[in-house]
C-alpha positions in Angstrom: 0.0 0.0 0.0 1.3 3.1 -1.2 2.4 5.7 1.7 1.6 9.0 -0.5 -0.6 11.1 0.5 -3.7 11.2 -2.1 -5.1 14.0 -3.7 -8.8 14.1 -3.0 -11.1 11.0 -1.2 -14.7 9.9 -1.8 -17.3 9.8 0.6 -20.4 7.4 -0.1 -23.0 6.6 2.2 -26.7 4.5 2.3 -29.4 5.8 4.5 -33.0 4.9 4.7 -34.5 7.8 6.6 -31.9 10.5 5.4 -29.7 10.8 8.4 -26.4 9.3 6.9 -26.9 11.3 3.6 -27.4 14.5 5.6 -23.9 13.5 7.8 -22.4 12.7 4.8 -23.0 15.7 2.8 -21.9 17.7 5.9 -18.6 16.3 5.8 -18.2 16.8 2.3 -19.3 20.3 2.5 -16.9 20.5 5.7 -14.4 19.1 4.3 -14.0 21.1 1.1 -14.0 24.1 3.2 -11.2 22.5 5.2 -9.5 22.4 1.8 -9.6 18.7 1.3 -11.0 17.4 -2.8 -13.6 15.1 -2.3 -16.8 13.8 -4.2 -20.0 12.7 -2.0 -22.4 9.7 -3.7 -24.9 7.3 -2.5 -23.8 3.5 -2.5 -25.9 2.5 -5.0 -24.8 5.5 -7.8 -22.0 2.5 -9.0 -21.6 4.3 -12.1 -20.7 6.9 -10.5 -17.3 5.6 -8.8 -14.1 3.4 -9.7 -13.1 2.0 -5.8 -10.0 0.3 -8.3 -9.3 4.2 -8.7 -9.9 6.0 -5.1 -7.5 5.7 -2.1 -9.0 7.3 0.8 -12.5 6.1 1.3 -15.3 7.4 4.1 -18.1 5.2 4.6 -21.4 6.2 6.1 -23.8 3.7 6.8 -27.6 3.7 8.5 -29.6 0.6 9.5 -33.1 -0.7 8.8 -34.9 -3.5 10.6 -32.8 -6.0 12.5 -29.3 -4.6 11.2 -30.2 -4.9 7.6 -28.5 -2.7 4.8 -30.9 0.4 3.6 -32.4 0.1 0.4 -29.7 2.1 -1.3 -26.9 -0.2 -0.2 -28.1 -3.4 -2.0 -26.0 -3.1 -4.9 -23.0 -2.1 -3.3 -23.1 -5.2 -1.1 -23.7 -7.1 -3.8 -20.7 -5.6 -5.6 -18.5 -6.4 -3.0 -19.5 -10.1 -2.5 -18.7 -10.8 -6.2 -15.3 -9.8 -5.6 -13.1 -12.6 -5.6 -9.6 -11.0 -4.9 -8.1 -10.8 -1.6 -6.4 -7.9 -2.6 -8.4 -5.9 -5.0 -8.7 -3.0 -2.1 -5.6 -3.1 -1.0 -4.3 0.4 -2.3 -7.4 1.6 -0.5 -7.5 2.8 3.1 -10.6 3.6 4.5 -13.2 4.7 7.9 -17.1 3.8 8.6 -19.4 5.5 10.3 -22.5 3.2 11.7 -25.7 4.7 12.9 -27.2 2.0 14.6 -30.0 1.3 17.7 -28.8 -0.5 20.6 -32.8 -1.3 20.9 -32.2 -3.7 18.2 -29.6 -7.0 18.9 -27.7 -6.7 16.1 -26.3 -3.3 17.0 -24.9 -1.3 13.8 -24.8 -4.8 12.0 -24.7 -2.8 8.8 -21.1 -0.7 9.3 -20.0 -3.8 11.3 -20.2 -6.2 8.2 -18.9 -3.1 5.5 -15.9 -2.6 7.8 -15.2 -6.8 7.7 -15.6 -7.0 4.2 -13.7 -4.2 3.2 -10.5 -5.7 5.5 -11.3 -9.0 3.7 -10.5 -7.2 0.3 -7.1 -5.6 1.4 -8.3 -2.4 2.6 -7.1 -0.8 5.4 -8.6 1.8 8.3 -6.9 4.8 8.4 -9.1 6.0 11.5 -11.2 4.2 14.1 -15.2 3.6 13.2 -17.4 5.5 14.7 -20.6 3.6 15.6 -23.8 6.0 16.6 -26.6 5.0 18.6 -30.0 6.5 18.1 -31.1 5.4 21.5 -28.7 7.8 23.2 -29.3 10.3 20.5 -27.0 10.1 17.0 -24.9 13.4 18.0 -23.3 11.6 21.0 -21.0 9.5 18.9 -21.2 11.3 15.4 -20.3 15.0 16.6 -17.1 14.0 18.0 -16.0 11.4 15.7 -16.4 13.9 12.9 -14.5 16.6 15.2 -11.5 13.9 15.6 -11.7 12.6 11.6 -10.0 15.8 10.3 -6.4 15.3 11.6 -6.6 11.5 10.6 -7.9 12.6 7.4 -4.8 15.2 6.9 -2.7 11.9 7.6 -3.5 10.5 4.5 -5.4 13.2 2.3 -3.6 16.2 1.0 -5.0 19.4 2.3 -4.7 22.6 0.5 -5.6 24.9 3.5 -4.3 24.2 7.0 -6.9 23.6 9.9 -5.6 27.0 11.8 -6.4 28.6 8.6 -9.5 27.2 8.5 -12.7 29.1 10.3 -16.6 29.2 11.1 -17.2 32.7 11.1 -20.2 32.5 11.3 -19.8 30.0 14.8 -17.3 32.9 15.8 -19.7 35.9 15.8 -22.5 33.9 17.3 -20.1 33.0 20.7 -19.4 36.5 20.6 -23.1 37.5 21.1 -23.9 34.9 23.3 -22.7 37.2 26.0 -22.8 34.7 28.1 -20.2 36.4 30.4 -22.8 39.2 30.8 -25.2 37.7 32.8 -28.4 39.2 33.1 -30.2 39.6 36.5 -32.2 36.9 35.8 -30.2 34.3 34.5 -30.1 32.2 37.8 -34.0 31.7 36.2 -35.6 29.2 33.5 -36.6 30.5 30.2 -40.1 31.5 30.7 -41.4 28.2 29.5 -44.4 28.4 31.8 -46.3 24.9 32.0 -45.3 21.1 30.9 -48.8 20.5 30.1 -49.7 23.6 28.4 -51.0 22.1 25.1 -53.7 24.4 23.8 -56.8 23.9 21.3 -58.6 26.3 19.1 -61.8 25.2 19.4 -63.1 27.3 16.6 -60.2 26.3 14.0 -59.6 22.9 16.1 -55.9 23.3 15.1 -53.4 22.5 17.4 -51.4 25.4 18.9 -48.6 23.6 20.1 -47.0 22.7 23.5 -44.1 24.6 24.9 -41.4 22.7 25.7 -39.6 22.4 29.7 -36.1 23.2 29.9 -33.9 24.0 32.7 -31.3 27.0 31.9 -29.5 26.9 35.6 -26.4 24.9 33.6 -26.8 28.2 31.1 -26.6 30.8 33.7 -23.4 29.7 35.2 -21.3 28.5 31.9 -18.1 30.7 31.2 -18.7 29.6 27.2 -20.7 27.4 25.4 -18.1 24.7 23.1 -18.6 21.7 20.4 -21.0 24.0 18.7 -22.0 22.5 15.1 -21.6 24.6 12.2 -24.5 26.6 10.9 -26.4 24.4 8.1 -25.3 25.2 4.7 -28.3 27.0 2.3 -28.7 24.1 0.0 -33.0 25.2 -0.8 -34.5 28.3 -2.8 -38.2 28.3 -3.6 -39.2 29.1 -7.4 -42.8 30.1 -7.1 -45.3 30.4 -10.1 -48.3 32.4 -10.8 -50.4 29.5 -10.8 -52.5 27.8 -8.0 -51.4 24.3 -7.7 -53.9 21.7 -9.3 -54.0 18.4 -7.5 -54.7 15.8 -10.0 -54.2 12.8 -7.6 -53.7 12.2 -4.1 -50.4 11.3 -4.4 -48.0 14.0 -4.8 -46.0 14.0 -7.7 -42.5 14.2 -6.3 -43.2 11.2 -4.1 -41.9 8.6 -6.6 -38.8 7.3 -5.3 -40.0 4.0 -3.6 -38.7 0.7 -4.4 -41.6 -0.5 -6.0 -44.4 1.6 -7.6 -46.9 3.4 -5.4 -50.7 2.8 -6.5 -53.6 4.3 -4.7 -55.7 1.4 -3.3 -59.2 1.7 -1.8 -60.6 1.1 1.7 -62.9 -2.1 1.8 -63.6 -3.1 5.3 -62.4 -1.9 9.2 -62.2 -3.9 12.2 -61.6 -3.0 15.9 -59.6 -5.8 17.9 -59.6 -4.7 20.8 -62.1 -3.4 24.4 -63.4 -0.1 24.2 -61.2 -0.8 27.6 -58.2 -1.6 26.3 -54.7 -0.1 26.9 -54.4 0.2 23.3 -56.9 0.4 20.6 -56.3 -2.0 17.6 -57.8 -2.1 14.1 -57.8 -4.3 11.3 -58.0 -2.5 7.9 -58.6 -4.4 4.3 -57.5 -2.8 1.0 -59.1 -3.3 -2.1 -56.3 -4.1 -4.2 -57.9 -6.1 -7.5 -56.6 -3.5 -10.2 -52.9 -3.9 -8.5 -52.3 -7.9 -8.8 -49.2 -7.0 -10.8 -47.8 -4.5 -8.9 -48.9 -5.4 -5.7 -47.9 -10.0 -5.3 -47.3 -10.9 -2.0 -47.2 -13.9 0.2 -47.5 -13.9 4.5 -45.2 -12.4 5.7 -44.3 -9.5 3.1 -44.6 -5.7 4.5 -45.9 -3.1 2.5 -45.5 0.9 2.9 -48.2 3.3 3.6 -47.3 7.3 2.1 -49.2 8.9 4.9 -49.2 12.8 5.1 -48.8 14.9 8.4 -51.9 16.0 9.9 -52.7 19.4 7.7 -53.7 21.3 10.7 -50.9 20.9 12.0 -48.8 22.0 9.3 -51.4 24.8 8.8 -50.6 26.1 12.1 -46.9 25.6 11.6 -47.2 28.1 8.3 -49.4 30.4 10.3 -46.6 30.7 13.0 -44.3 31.4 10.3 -46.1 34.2 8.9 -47.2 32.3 5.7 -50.0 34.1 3.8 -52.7 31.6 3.3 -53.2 32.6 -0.4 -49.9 31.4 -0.7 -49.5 28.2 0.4 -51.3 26.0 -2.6 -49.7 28.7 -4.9 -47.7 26.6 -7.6 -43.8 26.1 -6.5 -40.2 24.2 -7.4 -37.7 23.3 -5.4 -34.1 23.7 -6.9 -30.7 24.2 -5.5 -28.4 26.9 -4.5 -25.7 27.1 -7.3 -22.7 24.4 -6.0 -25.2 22.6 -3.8 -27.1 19.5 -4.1 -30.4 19.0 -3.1 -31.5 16.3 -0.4 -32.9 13.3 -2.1 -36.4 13.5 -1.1 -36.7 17.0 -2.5 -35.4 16.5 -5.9 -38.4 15.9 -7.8 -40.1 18.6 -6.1 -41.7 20.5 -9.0 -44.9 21.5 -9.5 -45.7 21.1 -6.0 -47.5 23.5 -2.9 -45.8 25.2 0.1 -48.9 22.9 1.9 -48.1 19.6 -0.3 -44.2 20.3 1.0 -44.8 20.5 4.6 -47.7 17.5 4.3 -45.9 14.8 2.7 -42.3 15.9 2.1 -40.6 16.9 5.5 -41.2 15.6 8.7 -42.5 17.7 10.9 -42.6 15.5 14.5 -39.4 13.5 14.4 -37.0 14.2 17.7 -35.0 17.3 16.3 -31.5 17.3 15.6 -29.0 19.8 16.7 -28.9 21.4 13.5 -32.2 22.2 13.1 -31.5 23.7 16.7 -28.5 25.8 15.3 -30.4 27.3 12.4 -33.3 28.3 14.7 -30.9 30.1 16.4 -30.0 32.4 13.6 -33.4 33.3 13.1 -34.3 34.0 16.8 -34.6 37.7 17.4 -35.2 37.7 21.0 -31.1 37.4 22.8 -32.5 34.7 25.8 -34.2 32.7 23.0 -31.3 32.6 20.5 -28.7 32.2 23.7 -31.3 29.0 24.8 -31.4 27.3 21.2 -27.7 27.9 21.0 -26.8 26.4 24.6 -29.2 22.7 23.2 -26.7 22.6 20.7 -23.5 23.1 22.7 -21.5 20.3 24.7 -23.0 22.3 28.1 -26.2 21.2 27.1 -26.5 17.7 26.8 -28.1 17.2 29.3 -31.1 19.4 28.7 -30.8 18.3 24.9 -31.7 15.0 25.9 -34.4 16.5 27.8 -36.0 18.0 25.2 -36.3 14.9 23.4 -37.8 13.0 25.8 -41.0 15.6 25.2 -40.8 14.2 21.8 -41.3 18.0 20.5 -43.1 18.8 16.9 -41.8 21.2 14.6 -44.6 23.8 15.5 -43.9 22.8 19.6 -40.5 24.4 18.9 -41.7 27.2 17.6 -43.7 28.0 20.4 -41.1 27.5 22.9 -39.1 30.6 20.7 -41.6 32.7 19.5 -39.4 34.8 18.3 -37.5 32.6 16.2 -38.7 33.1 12.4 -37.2 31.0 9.9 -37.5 31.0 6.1 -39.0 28.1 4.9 -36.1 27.8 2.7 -33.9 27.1 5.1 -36.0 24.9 7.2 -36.3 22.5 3.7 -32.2 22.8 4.2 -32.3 20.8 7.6 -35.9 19.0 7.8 -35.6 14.5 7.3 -37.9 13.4 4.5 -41.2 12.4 5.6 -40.6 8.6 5.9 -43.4 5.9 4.5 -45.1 3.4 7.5 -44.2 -0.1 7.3 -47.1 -2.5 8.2 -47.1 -6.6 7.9 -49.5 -8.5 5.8 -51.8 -10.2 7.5 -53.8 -12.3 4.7 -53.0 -14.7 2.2 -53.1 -14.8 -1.0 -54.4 -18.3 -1.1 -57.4 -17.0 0.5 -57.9 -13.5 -1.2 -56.1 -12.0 -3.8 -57.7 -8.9 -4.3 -57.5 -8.0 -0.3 -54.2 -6.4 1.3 -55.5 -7.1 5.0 -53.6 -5.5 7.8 -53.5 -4.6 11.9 -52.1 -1.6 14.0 -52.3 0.4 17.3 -53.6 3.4 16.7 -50.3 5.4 18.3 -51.9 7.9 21.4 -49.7 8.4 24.6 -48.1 10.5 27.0 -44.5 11.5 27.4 -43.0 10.3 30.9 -43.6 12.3 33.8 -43.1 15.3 34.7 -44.6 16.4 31.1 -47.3 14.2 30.5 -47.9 15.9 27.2 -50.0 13.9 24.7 -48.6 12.8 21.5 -50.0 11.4 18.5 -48.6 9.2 15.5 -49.0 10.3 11.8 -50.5 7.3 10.3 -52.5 5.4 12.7 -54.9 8.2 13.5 -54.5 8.9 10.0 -56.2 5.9 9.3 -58.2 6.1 12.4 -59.7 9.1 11.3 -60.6 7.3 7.2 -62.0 4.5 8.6 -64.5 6.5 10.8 -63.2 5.8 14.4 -65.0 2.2 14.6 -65.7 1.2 18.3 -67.0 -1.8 17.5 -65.6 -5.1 18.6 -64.7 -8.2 15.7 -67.3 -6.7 13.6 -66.2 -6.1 10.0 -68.0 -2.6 8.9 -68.0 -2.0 5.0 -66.9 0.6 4.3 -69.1 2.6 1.2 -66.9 5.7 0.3 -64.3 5.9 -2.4 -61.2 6.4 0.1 -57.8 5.8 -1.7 -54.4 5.5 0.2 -51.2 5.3 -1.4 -49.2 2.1 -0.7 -46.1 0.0 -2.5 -45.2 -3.1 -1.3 -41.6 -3.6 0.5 -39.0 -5.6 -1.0 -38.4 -8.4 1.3 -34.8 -9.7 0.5 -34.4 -11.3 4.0 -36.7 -14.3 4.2 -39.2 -13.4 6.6 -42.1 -15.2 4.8 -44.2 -18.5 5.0 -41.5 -21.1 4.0 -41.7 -23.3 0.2 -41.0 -26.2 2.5 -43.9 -27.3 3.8 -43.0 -30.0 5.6 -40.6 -28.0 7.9 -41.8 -26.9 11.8 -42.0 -23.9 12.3 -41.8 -21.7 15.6 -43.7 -18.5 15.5 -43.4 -15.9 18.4 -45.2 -12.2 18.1 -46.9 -10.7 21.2 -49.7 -8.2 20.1 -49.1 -7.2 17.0 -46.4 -9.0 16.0 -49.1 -12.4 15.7 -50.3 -9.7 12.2 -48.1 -11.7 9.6 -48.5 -15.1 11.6 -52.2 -15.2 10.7 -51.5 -15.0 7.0 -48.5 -17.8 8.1 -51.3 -20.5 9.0 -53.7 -19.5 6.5 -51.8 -20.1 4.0 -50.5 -23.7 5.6 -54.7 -24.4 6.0 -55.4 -23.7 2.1 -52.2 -25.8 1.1 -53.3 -28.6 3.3 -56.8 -27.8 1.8 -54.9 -28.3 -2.2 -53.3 -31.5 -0.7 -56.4 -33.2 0.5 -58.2 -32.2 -2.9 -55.3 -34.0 -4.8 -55.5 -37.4 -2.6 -51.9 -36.6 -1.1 -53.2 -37.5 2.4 -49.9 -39.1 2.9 -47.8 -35.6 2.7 -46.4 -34.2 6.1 -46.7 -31.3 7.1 -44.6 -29.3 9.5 -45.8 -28.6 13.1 -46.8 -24.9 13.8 -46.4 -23.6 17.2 -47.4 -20.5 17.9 -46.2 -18.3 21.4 -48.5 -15.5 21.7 -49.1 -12.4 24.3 -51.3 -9.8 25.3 -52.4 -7.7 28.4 -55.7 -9.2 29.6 -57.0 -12.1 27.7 -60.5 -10.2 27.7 -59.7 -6.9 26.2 -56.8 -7.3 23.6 -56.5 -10.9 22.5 -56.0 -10.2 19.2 -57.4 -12.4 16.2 -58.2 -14.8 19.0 -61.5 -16.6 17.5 -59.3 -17.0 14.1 -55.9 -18.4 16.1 -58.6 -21.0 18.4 -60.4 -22.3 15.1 -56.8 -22.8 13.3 -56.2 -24.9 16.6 -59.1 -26.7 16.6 -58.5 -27.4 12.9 -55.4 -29.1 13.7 -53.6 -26.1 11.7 -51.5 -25.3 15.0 -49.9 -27.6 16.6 -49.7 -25.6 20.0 -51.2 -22.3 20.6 -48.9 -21.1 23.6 -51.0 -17.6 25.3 -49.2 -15.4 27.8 -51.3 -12.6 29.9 -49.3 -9.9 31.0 -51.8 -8.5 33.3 -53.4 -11.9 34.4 -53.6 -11.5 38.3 -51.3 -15.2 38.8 -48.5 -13.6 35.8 -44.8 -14.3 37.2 -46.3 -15.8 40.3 -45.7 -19.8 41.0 -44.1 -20.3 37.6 -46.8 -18.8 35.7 -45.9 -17.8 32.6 -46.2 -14.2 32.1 -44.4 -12.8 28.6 -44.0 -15.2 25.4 -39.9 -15.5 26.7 -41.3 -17.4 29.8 -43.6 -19.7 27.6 -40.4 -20.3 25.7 -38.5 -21.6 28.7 -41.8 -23.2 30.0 -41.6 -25.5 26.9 -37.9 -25.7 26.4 -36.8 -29.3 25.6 -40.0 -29.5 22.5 -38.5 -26.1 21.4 -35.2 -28.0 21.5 -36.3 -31.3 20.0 -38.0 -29.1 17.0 -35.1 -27.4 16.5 -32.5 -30.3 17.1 -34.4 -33.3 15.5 -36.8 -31.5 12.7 -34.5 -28.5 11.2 -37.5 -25.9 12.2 -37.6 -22.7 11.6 -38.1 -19.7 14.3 -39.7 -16.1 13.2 -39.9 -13.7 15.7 -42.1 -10.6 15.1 -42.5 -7.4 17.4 -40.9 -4.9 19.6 -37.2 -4.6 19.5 -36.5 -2.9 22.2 -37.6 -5.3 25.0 -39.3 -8.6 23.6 -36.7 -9.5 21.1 -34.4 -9.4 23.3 -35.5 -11.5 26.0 -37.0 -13.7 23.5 -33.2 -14.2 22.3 -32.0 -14.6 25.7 -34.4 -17.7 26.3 -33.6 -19.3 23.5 -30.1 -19.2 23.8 -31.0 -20.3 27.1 -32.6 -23.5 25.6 -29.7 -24.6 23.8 -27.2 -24.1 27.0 -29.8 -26.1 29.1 -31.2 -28.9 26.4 -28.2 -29.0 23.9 -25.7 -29.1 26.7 -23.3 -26.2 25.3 -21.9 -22.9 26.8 -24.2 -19.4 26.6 -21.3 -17.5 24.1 -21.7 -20.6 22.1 -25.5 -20.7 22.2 -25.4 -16.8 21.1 -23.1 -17.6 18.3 -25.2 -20.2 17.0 -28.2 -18.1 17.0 -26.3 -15.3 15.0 -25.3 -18.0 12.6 -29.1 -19.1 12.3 -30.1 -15.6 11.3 -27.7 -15.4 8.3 -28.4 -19.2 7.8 -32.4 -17.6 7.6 -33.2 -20.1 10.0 -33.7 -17.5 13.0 -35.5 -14.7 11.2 -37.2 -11.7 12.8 -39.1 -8.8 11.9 -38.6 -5.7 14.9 -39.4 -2.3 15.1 -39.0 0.0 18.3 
């Protein structure tokens, strides 16, 4: 490997939500500013990049699901497998960046199995990897990894301007106006940010007015200097507006076209409700009419599909009313396009012909936890001093604390701007720093073998409080979306028609990692999903019924068919058993082998060995689990929450094979892992 330094380097990231491409075109507009020549691409542009010809390369990698590769990263892994040379990368040195959630077990899997790969080629790391964790907030890692990069970078990159020549004046003249050596009289106090539960409702408009968010400014009020500020957002956005009023010729808008597979706008048939009016949670089951979409839309159980949902319109109303929008303008005709030398984030490149309301509806998200630079900005648009020196403080090191704070109130775009009233930023530069609105993944519950022309499906409608002391209530964006279509049915297992034309836009989800109802159908298989992770596991045994159904019809009475064992939970068996009359008659049917139930809330749970999540059924039953496994080959899918149940889940089956298959825990762990890429062990989480 060659010890001259190299002219320029090439950054190429994958993200699924937008967070590694906004990182990653930060540090290449950083960097270029620093004086280092660098090009910026997504993994997938191949065409676009010679890896044979680069020799300083900065990988930036996301996550989706249970540590797979985003979308935009298939071809690159699949460029890199076919690679045969040990050496074909060895001129090449190289750096990753993960950003990962330690909710989900396999923990930045994604950068983890780049950096391995690339080593396995020849490459070399020129500077640690930096691996982020969402669950601790992104900043934590990535801030100071990028800080520490530069230096490295130098090492083996040539730089045209030296670091001490290099400066943020613009970071410069906001520390100098922080002041914050000139305290005030009242700076011992919090910003006037009166009540954690002040979210107010006008009645007459019914528009959301926002809550104001609790912070506590005492770590403010005695700090010498605020440090480890980021750099103000670069203006990437500039609105082109016509003289036309925007004509919406389909509910889908028209710069919303880069999914996987195409969108089509399918119709609502038929709503159920799940669940007690008493529940904890309320649950529906929607069916979509999808008989005109057989081609686009094939599936079998266990395939997800993605829902293009829009934010609630009165709250982005209220958002362009705080910013001091003119309603005449906000369906005016506009195009998005780029500052000259800048590139515009993915999801607004095809923004033409659109609406300042179509924009904030379905292109930005408006009530993801905010990151620091959308913080930063605000600042420069803040007229009041206490305000901007507040915002600036969230974004500093001395601020951590309170930055995490603010996140825990899970705060809405228009939330923040009611905290700083004063702050007033274009809507330009709010398109600058703004994630794409993302699409919501939901499981299929049917199968086709029993309805083709139905795309069936279950949720919880998402309605809950932030922890205490806020107690502030916060909606999804979908679920009550849907809620709200479907007419708010209260109802329980009754399947209402429903009689007007309602269209949704959906595509279906590429599922390259074999979470579906396996070819073989003489193979066991071990299904666990707690309350709505049984969704795809209904479509699972339906489709086993109608191909036991086929069999029968064909005389093949002598073909075996695999066991099905299903571990289920809920909170009270009465109120939110899900799909229970359906999972007893499969039972009955001889379709399930077991039907394993565990009540959360049952008054004997956890007492006297009672069973009382799906991980203690697990253990409950351990030697069959093993025998299945051991003796029959079978399969396990695990659906559900990541964060809690897929872990303990994974613990008790590890804990299976140390106390049935007589081997250590570290060797029971590794055998799992080895399952999952063996798509033996294959599980379907969100958080």
């Amino acid at each position: 490997m060659t010890t001259e330094k190299s002219s320029r380097f090439l950054i190429l990231y994958a993200s699924q939500t937008g967070n590694a491409e906004w990182i990653s075109k930060n540090i290449h507009q950083e960097a270029s500013e620093r004086g280092f020549a660098n090009e910026c691409h997504v993994m997938e542009e191949l065409d676009e990049f010679d890896l044979s010809k680069e020799n300083v390369l900065i990988l930036v990698t996301s996550n989706t699901g249970d540590g797979d590769p985003p979308d935009n990263a298939t071809k690159f892994f699949r460029f890199l497998r076919k690679i045969k040379s040990k050496t074909f990368l060895s001129h090449l040195k190289f750096t990753i960046l993960g950003l990962g959630d330690t909710n989900y077990t396999n923990f930045n899997n994604t950068a983890k199995r780049l950096e391995k790969r690339m080593i396995e080629l020849g490459a070399a790391p020129f500077y640690d990897k930096g691996l982020a964790d969402d669950a601790m907030g992104l900043e934590t890692t990535v801030d100071p990894w990028i800080a520490n990069l530069w230096p490295e970078l130098a090492k083996v990159c040539v730089q045209k301007r030296k670091d001490n020549d290099f400066q943020d004046k613009n970071l410069i003249e906001s520390i100098k106006t922080l002041s914050v050596n000139g305290k005030s009289e009242n700076n011992e106090k919090s910003l006037p940010i009166e009540t954690p539960n002040g979210q107010l409702v006008d009645k007459k408009m019914n528009i959301v007015n926002g809550t104001k968010i609790v912070l506590d400014l005492s770590e403010l009020a005695k700090a010498q200097q605020l440090t480890a500020l980021p750099r103000i957002p670069t203006v990437i956005c500039k609105i082109i507006k016509s003289n036309e009023k925007r004509t919406i010729n389909s509910s889908t808008p028209s710069f919303l076209m880069n999914t996987p597979t195409p969108i089509v706008n399918a119709r609502l048939e038929a709503v159920r409700c799940l669940t007690h009016p008493e529940a904890l949670k309320r649950t529906i089951h929607l069916e979509l009419d999808i008989k005109d979409f057989q081609e686009k839309l094939e599936f079998i159980p266990g395939d997800s599909f993605g829902i293009i949902a829009p934010n609630s319109e009165k709250l982005s109303l209220e958002i362009l009313k705080t910013l001091g929008i003119d309603e005449n303008e906000i369906n005016q005709e506009i195009s998005i396009e780029s500052v000259e030398g800048t590139e515009l984030p993915s999801h607004l490149k095809n923004a033409k012909s659109t609406s300042i309301k179509e924009l904030l509806q379905y292109g930005v998200d408006l009530t993801s936890l905010p990151r620091k630079a959308l913080l930063r900005l605000m600042a420069e648009y803040t007229a009041d001093e206490e305000e901007k020196k507040t915002l600036l403080f969230l974004c500093s090191k001395q601020g951590t604390t309170q930055f995490i704070r603010l996140r825990e109130q899970v705060p809405t775009l228009l939330d923040l701007l009611v905290t700083f009233p004063s702050c007033k930023p274009p809507l330009e530069r709010l398109l600058d720093v703004l994630p794409s609105q993302q699409p919501r993944y939901y499981s299929i519950v049917n199968s086709p073998l029993v309805n083709r022309d139905l795309l069936q499906f279950a949720f919880n409608i998402v309605d809950y409080k932030t922890p205490d002391p806020y107690n502030t209530r916060k909606y999804g964006v979908c679920t009550p979306w849907l809620d709200n279509l479907s007419g708010y049915v209260k109802e329980r297992n009754e399947r209402i028609p429903l009689t007007t034309k309602i269209n949704i836009p959906i595509f279906m989800k590429p599922n390259p990692h074999g979470f579906a109802v396996p070819a073989d159908i003489s193979r066991p298989i071990i299904m666990i999903g707690p309350g709505t992770g049984v969704a795809p596991f209904v479509g699972f045994i339906q489709h086993r019924e109608q191909q036991i159904i086929v069999e029968r019809k064909l005389n093949n009475i002598e073909k075996i068919f695999g066991e099905m064992w299903l571990f289920y939970g809920c909170r009270d068996i009465e109120k939110d058993y899900l799909y229970r009359e359906e999972l007893e008659r499969f039972l009955e049917h001889g379709i399930l082998k077991e039907l394993l139930v565990a009540v959360s809330r049952a008054p004997n749970a956890g007492l006297n060995g009672n069973p009382k999540y799906v991980q203690d059924l697990l253990r409950k039953r351990g030697q069959e689990i093993y025998e299945l496994l051991d003796q029959k080959n079978a399969i396990i899918f695990v659906c559900g929450d990541a964060q809690g149940m897929a872990k303990s889940v994974n613990d008790a089956l590890a804990d299976i094979l140390v106390d049935h298959g007589k081997i250590k825990k570290s060797d029971a762990l590794k055998l799992l892992v080895q399952w999952m890429n063996d798509k033996r062990y294959l599980r379907d989480l969100w958080s």
